[in-house]
TIPAPA-467733 format. One record per residue (C-alpha): residue number from 1; residue in one letter; x, y, z. Coordinates in pm, 1 decimal. Example, Ala and Ser with C-alpha at 12.3 -4.5 7.8 and 13.67 -1.06 7.14 Angstrom:
<rokols>
nutor->1 kevo->a X->1230.0 Y->-450.0 Z->780.0 $
nutor->2 kevo->s X->1367.0 Y->-106.0 Z->714.0 $
</rokols>
This chain:
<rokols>
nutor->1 kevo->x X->7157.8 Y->11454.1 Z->12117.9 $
nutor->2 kevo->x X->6776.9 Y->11461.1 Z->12207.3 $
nutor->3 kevo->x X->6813.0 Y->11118.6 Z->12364.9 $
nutor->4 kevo->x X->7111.0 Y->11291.1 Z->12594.6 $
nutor->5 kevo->x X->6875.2 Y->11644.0 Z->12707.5 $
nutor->6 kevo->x X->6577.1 Y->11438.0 Z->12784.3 $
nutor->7 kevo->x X->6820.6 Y->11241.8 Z->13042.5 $
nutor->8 kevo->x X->6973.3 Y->11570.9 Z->13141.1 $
nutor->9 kevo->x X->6599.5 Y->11722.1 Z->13231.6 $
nutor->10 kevo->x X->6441.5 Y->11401.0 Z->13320.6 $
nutor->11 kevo->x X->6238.2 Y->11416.1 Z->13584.2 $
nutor->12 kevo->x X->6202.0 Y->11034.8 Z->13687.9 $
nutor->13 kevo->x X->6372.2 Y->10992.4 Z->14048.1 $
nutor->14 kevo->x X->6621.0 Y->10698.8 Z->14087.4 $
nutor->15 kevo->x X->6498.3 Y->10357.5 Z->14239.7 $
nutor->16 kevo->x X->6516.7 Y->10402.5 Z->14617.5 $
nutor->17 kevo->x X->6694.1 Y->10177.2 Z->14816.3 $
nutor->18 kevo->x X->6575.8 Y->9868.5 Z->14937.9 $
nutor->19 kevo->x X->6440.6 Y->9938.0 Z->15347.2 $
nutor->20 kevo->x X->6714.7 Y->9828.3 Z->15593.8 $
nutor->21 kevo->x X->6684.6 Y->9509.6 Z->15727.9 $
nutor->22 kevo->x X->6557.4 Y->9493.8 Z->16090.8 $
nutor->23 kevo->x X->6621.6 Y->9209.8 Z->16382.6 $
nutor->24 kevo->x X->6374.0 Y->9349.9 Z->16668.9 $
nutor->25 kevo->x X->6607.2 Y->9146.2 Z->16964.9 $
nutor->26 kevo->x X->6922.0 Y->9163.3 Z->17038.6 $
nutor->27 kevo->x X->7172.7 Y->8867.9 Z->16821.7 $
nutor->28 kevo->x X->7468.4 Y->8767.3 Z->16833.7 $
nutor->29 kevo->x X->7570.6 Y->8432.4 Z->16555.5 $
nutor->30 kevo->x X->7820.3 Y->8321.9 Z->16631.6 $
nutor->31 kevo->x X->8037.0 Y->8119.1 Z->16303.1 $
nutor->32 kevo->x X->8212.3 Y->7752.1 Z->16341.3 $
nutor->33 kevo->x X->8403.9 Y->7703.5 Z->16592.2 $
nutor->34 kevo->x X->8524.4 Y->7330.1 Z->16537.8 $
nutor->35 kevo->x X->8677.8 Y->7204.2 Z->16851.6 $
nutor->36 kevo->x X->8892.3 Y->7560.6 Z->16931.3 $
nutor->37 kevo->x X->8718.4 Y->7518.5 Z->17281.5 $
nutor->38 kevo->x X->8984.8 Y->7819.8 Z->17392.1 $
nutor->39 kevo->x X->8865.6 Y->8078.2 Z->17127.9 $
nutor->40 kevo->x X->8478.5 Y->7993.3 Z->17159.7 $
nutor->41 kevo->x X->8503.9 Y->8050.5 Z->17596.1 $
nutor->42 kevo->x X->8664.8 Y->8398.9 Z->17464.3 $
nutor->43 kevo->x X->8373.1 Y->8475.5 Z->17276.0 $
nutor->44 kevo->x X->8155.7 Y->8385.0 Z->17489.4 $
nutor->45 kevo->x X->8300.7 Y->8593.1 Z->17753.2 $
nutor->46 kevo->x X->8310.5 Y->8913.0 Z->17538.4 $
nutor->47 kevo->x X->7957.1 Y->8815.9 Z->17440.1 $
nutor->48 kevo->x X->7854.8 Y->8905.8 Z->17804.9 $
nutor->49 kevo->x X->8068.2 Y->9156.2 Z->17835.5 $
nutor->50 kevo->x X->7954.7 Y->9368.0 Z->17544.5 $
nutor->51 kevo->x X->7754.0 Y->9665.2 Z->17668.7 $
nutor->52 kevo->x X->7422.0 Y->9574.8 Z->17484.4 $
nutor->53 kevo->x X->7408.4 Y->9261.6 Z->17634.7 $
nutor->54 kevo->x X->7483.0 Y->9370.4 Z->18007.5 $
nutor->55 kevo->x X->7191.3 Y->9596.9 Z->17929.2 $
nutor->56 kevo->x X->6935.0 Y->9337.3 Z->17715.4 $
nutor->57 kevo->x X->6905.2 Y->8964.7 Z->17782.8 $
nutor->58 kevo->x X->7054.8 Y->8842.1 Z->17415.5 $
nutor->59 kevo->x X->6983.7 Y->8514.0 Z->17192.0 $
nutor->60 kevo->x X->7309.1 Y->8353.6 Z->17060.0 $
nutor->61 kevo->x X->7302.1 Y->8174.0 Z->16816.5 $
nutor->62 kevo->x X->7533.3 Y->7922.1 Z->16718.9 $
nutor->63 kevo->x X->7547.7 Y->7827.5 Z->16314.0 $
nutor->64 kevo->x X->7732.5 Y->7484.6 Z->16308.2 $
nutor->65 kevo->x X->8023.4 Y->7283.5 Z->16277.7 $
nutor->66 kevo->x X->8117.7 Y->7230.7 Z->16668.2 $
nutor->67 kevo->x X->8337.7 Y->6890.3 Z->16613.7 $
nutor->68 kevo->x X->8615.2 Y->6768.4 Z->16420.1 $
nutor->69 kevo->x X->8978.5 Y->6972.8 Z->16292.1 $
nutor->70 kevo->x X->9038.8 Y->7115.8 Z->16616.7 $
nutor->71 kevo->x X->9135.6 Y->6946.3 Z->16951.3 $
nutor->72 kevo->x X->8823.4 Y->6934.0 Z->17177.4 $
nutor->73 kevo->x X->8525.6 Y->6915.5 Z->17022.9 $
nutor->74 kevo->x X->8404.2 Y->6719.7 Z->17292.6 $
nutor->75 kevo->x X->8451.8 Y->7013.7 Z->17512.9 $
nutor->76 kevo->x X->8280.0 Y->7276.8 Z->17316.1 $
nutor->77 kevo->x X->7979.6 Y->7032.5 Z->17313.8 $
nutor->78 kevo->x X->8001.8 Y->7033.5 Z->17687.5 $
nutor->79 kevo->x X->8035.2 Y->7442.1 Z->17661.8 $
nutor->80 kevo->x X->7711.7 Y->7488.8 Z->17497.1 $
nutor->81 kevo->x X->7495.6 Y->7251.3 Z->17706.6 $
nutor->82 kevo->x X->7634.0 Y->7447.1 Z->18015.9 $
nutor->83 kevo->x X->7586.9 Y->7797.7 Z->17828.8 $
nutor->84 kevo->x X->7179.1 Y->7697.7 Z->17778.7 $
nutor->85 kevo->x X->7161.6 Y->7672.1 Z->18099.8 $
nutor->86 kevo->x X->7303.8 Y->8050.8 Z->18178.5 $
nutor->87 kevo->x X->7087.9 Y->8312.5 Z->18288.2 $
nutor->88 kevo->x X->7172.7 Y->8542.6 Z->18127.9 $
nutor->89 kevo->x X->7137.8 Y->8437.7 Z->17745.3 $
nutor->90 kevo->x X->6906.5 Y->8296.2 Z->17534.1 $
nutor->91 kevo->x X->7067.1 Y->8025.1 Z->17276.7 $
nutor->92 kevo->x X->6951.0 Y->7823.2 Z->17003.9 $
nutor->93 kevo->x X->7193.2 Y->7588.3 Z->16856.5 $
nutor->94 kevo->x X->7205.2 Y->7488.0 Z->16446.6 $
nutor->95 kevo->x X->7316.9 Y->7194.4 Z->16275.2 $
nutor->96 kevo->x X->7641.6 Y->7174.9 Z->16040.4 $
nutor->97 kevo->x X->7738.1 Y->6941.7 Z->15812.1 $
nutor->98 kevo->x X->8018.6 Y->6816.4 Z->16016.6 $
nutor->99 kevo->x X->7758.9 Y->6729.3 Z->16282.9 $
nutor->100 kevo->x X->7559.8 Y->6546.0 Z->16052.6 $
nutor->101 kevo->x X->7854.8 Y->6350.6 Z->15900.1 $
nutor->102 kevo->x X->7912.9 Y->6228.2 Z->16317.6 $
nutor->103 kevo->x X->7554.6 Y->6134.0 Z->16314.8 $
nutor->104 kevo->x X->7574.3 Y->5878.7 Z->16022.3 $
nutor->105 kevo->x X->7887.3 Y->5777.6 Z->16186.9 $
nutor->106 kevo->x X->7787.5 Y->5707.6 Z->16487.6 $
nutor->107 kevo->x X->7452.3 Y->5479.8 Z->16324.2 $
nutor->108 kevo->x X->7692.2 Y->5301.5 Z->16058.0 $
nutor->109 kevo->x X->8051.8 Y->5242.2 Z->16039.4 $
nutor->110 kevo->x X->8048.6 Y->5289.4 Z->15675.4 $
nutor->111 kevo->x X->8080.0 Y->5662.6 Z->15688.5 $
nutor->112 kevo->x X->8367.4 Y->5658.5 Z->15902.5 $
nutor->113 kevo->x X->8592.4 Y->5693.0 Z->15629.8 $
nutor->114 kevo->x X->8458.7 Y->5991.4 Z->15445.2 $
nutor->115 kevo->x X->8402.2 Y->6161.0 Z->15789.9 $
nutor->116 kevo->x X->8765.0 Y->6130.9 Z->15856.9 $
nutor->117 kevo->x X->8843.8 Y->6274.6 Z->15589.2 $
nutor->118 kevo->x X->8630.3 Y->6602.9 Z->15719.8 $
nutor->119 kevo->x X->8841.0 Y->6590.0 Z->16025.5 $
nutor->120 kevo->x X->8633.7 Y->6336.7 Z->16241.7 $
nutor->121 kevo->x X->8970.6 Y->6141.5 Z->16365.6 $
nutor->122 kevo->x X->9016.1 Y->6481.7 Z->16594.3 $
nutor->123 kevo->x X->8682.0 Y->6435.2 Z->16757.3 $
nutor->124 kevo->x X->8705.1 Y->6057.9 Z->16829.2 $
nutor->125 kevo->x X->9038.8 Y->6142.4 Z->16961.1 $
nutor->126 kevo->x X->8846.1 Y->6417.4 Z->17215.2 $
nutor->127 kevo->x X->8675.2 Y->6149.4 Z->17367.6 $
nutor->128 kevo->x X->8910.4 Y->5917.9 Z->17360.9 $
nutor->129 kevo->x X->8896.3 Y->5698.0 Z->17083.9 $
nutor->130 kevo->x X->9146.7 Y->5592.6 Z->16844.0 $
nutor->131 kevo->x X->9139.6 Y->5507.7 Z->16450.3 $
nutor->132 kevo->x X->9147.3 Y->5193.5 Z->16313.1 $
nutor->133 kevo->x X->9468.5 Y->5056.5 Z->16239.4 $
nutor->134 kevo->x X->9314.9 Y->4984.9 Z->15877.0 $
nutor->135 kevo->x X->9114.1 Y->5275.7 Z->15750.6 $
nutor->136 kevo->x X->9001.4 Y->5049.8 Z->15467.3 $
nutor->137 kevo->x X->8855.7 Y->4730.1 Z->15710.6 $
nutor->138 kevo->x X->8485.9 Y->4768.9 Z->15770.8 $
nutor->139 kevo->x X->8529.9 Y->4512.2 Z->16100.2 $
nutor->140 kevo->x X->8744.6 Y->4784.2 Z->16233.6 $
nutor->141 kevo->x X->8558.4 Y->5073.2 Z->16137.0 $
nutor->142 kevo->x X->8255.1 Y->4881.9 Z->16340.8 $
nutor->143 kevo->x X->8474.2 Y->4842.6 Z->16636.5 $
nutor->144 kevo->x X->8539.2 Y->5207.8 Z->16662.9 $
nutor->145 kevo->x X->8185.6 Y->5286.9 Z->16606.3 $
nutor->146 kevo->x X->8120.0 Y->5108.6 Z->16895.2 $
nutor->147 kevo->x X->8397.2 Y->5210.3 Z->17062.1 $
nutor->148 kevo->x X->8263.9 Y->5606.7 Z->16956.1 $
nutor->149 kevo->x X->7905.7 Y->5504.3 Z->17047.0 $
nutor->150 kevo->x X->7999.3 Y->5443.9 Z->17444.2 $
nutor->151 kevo->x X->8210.0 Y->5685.8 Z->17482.0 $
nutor->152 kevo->x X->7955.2 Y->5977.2 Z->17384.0 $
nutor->153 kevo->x X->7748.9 Y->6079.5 Z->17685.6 $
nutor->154 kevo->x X->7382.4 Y->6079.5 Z->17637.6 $
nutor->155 kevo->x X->7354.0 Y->6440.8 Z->17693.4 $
nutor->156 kevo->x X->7580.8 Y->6539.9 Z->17422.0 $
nutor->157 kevo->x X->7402.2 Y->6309.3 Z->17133.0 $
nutor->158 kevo->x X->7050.6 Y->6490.6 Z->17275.9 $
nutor->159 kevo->x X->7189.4 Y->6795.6 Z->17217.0 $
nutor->160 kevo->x X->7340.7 Y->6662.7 Z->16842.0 $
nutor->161 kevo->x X->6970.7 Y->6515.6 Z->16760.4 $
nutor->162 kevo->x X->6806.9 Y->6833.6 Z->16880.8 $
nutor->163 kevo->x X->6990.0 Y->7103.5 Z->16664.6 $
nutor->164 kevo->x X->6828.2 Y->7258.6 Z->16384.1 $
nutor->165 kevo->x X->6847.7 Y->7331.9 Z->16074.1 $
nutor->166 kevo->x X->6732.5 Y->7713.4 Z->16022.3 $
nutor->167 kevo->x X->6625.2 Y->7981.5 Z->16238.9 $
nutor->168 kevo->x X->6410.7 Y->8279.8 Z->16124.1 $
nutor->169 kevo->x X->6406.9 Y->8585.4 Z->16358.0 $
nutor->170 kevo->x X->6227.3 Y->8901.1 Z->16150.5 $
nutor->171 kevo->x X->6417.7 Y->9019.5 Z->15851.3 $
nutor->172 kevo->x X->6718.9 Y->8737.0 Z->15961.8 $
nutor->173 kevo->x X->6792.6 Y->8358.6 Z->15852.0 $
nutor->174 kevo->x X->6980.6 Y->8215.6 Z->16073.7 $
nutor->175 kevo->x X->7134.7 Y->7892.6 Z->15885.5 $
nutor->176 kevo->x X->7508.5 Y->7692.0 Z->15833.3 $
nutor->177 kevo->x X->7571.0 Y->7695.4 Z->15477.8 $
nutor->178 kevo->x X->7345.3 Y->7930.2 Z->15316.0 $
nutor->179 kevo->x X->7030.6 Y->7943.8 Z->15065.5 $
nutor->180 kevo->x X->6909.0 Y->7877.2 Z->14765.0 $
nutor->181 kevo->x X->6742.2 Y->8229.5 Z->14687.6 $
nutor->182 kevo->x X->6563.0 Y->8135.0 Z->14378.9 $
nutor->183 kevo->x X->6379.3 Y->7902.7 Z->14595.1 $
nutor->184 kevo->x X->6115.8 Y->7940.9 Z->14928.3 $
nutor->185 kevo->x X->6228.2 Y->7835.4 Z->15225.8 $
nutor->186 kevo->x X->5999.8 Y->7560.2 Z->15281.5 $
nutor->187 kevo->x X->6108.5 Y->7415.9 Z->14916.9 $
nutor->188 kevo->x X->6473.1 Y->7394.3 Z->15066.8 $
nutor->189 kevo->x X->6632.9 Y->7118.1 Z->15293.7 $
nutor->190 kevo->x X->6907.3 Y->6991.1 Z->15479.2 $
nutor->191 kevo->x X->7149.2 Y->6908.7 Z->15157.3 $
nutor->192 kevo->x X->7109.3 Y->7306.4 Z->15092.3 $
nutor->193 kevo->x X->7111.2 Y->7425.0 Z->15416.4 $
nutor->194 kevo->x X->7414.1 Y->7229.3 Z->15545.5 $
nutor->195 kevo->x X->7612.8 Y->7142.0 Z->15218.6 $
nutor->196 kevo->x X->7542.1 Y->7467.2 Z->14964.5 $
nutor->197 kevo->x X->7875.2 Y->7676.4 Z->14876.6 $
nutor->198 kevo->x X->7937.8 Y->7781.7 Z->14549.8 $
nutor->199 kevo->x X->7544.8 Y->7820.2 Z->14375.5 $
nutor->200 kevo->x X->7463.7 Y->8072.9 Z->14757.9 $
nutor->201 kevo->x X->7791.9 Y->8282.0 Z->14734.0 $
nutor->202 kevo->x X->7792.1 Y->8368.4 Z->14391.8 $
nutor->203 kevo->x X->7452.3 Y->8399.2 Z->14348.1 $
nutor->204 kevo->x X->7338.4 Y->8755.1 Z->14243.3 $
nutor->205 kevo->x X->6958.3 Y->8720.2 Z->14328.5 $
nutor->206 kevo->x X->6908.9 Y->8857.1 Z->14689.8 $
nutor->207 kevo->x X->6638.6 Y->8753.7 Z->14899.6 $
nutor->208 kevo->x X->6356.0 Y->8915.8 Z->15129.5 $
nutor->209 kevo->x X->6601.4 Y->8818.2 Z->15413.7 $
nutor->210 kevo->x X->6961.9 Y->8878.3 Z->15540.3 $
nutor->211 kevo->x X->7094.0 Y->8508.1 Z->15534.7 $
nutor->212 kevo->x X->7335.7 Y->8508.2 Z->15856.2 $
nutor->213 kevo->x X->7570.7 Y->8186.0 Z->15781.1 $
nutor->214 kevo->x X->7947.3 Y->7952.8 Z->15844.8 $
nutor->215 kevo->x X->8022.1 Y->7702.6 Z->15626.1 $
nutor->216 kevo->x X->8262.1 Y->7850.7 Z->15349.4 $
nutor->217 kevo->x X->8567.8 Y->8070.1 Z->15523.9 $
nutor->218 kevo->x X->8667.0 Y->8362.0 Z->15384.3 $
nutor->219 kevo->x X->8962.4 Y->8592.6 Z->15459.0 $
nutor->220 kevo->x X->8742.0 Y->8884.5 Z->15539.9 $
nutor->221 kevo->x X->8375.1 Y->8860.5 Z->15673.0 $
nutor->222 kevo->x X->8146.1 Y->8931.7 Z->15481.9 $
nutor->223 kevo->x X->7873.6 Y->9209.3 Z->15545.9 $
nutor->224 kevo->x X->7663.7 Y->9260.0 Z->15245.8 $
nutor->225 kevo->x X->7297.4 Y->9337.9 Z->15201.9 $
nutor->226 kevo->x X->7165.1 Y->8996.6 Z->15182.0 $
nutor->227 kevo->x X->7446.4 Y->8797.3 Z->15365.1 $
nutor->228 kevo->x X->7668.4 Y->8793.3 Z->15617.6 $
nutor->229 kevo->x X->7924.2 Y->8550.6 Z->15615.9 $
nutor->230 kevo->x X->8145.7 Y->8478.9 Z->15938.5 $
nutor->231 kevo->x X->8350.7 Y->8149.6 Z->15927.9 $
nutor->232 kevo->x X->8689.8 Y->8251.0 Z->15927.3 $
nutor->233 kevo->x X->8818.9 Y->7907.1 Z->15957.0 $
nutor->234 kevo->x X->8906.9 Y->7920.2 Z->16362.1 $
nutor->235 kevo->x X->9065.3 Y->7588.5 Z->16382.9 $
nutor->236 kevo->x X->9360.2 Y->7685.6 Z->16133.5 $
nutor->237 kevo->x X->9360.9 Y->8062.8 Z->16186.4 $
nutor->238 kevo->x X->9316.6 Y->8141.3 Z->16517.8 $
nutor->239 kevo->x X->9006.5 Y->8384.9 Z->16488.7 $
nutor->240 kevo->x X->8662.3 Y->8316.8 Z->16552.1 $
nutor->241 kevo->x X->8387.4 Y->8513.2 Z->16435.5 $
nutor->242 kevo->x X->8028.8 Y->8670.6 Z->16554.7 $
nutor->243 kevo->x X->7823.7 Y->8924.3 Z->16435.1 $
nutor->244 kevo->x X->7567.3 Y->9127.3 Z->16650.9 $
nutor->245 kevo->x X->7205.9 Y->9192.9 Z->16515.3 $
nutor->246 kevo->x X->7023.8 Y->9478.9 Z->16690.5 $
nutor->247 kevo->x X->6760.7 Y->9704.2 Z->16513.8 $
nutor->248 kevo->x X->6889.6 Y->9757.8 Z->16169.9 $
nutor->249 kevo->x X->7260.8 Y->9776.3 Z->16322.9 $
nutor->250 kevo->x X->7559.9 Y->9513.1 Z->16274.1 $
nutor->251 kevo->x X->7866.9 Y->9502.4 Z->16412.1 $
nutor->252 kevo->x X->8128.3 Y->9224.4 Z->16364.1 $
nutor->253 kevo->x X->8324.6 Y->9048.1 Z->16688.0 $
nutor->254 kevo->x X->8654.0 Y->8843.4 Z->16657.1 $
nutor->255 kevo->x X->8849.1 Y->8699.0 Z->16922.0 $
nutor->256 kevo->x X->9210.2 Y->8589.9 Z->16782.0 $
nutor->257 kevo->x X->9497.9 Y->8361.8 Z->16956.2 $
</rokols>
């Protein structure tokens, strides 16, 4: 009883909320797009014609997994290289883990198999190279390294061996997969930032940032405190994802077909 009127006449205030996050340019990240060359020009072109962005020169940034599943990855590499050189936009361009798994590809044949297995037979395909006949014979994997490895255009592996891995812009992380919060940045690396799933969504401990990521679809975006979340797997469903940063405001884009 005397536990219960202290509570009712305490005077101790509740624990404010924690200050909104704040992104002091205008953002839009944009989540993986994975050869659906037709949804990511829609995106782009509501991008430019959103009304903050006719009125403020934006960054876009772009949070991984160009290639493989869908049917032209070759052509959304060829999309971004020609959007960086827009006027109108600003764009930095991340690393995913389907990018990486082309890179150790295209340097030796023996990860053919498991990137395959991600999709990769889709991207060869894009630029016009077939599987092996025997998925299991290295000799043939080789060939279609080779095979892979002249058929890529110079200026779309510079643009693969120039992406990044993170991107910090004020209270935003910019990043594929996600986090580990219970670690610093700087203590973190490409296996976490390209390849974490299950330990960063179900994680409880928020950070000092908003972590803005792809990676793990989900049927909804997600827009918490800490994280949003905007792969909505665009190859299978049909909708691609973006979320735009301004101030302390966030507002989710789609574009379906």
């Amino acid at each position: 009883m005397l536990a219960a009127l202290k509570s009712l006449f305490s005077t101790s205030k509740p624990k404010p909320e924690p200050p909104a996050s704040r992104i002091g340019r205008l953002v839009y990240a944009i989540g993986d797009i994975h050869g659906r060359l037709d949804l990511f020009e829609r995106m782009i072109e509501q991008v430019r014609n959103d009304e903050m962005a006719r009125a403020e020169r934006p960054l876009i940034v772009l949070l991984g997994d160009y290639v493989d599943r869908g049917p032209d990855s070759a052509g959304v590499l060829s999309r971004i290289m020609r959007l960086q050189d827009e006027a109108w936009c600003d764009v930095e361009v991340l690393l995913g883990n389907h990018e990486e798994a082309l890179l150790k590809f295209l340097y030796a044949a023996q990860h053919g198999p498991a990137w395959v297995d991600y999709g990769g037979g889709s991207t060869l395909g894009s630029y016009g190279v077939a599987l092996p006949v025997s998925r299991t014979d290295p000799a043939q994997w080789e060939e279609t390294r080779k095979a892979f490895a002249e058929a890529l255009p110079d200026d779309h592996l510079s643009l693969l061996k120039s992406m990044k891995y993170l991107l910090k812009v004020d209270d935003y992380v910019f990043v594929h997969a996600g986090v580990r919060p219970d670690l610093p940045l700087e203590e973190q690396g490409a296996e976490t930032f390209l390849w974490v799933r299950g330990a960063f969504m179900a994680s409880e401990k928020a950070c000092d940032y908003v972590v803005v990521h792809g990676h793990t679809p989900e049927d909804e975006p997600a827009d918490k405190r800490w994280r949003i979340g905007i792969d909505s797997g665009a190859y299978a469903t049909g909708v691609l994802t973006a979320v735009r940063l301004r101030d302390v405001s966030r507002r989710i884009m789609q574009v379906r077909l």
